[in-house]
C-alpha positions as CSV (number, residue, x, y, z in Angstrom):
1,X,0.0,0.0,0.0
2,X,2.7,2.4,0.8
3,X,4.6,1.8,-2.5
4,X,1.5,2.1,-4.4
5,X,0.7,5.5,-2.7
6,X,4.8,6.8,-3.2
7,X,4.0,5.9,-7.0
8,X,1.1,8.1,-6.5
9,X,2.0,11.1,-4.9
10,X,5.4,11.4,-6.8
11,X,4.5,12.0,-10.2
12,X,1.5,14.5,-8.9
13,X,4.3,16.3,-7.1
14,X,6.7,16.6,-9.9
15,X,3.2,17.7,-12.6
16,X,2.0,20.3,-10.0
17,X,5.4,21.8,-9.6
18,X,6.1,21.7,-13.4
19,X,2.7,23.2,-13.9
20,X,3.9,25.9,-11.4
21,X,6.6,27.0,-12.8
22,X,4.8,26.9,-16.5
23,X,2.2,29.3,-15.2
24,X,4.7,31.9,-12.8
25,X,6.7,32.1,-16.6
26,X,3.5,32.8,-18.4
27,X,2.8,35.0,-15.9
28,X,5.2,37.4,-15.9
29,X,5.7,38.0,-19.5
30,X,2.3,38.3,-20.2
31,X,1.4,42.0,-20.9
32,X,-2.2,41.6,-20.7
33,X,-3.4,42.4,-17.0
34,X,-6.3,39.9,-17.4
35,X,-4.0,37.2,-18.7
36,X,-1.3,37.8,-15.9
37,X,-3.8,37.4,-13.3
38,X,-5.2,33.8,-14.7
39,X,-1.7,32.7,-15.0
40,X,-0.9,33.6,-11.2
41,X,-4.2,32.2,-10.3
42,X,-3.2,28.5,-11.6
43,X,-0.3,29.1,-10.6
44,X,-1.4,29.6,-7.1
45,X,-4.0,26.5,-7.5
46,X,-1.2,24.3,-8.4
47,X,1.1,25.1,-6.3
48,X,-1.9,24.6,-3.7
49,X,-2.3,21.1,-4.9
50,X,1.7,20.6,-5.0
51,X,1.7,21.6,-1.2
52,X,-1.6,19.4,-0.5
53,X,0.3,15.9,-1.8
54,X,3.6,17.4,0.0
55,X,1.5,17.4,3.1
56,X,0.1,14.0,2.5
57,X,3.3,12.3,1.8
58,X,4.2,13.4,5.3
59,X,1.3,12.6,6.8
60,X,0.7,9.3,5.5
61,X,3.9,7.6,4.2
62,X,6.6,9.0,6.8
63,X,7.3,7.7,10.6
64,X,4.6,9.3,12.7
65,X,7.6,11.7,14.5
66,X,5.8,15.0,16.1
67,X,7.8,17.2,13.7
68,X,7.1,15.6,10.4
69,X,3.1,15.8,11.3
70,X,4.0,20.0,12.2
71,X,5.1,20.0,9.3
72,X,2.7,18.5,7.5
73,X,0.3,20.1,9.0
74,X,1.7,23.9,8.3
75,X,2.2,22.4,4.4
76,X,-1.8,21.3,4.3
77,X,-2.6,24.9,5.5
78,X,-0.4,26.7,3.6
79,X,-1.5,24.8,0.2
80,X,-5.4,24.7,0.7
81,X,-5.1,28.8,1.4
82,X,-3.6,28.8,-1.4
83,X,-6.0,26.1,-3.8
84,X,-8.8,28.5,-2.4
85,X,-7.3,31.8,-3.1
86,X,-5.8,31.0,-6.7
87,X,-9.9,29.4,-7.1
88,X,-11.4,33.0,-6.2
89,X,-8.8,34.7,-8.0
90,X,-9.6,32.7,-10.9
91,X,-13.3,33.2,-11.0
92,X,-12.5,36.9,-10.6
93,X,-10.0,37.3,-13.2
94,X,-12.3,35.2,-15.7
95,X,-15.0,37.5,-15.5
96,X,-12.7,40.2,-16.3
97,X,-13.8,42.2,-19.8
């Protein structure tokens, strides 16, 4: 079970954070102000997601140690605030004219 899950939450890591850094690029070269702020929004709701399995693999597949479930814990806040802040962003930015 624990294999299957590492096969799991590595790839999902390594797509979120490539999906990141695709979307901070097209972010900042973009000239349009509506554009920018969809970029930064997925880029915010991946990185959201990328924190989110972070969090899980140290939740669920590491040694239950008092630090590594602090510090999974800070990572599941800090990624759901920002899944649900690149999410409202999003919606604002798309109904942008």
């Amino acid at each position: 079970m624990e294999s299957l899950m590492q096969w799991l939450f590595t790839p999902a890591i390594v797509i979120t954070l490539v999906l990141s850094i695709v979307f901070s690029f097209k972010s900042r070269r973009s000239a349009d102000q509506r554009t920018k702020g969809l970029h930064a929004s997925r880029m915010n709701m991946s990185m959201g997601v990328m924190l989110v399995f972070i969090a899980g693999v140290q939740l669920l597949l590491s040694g239950q140690s008092t630090l590594r479930i602090v510090i999974g814990a800070i990572f599941l806040v800090i990624g759901l605030f920002n899944l649900f802040a690149g999410l409202r962003n999003h919606s604002v930015y798309r109904l942008m004219r």
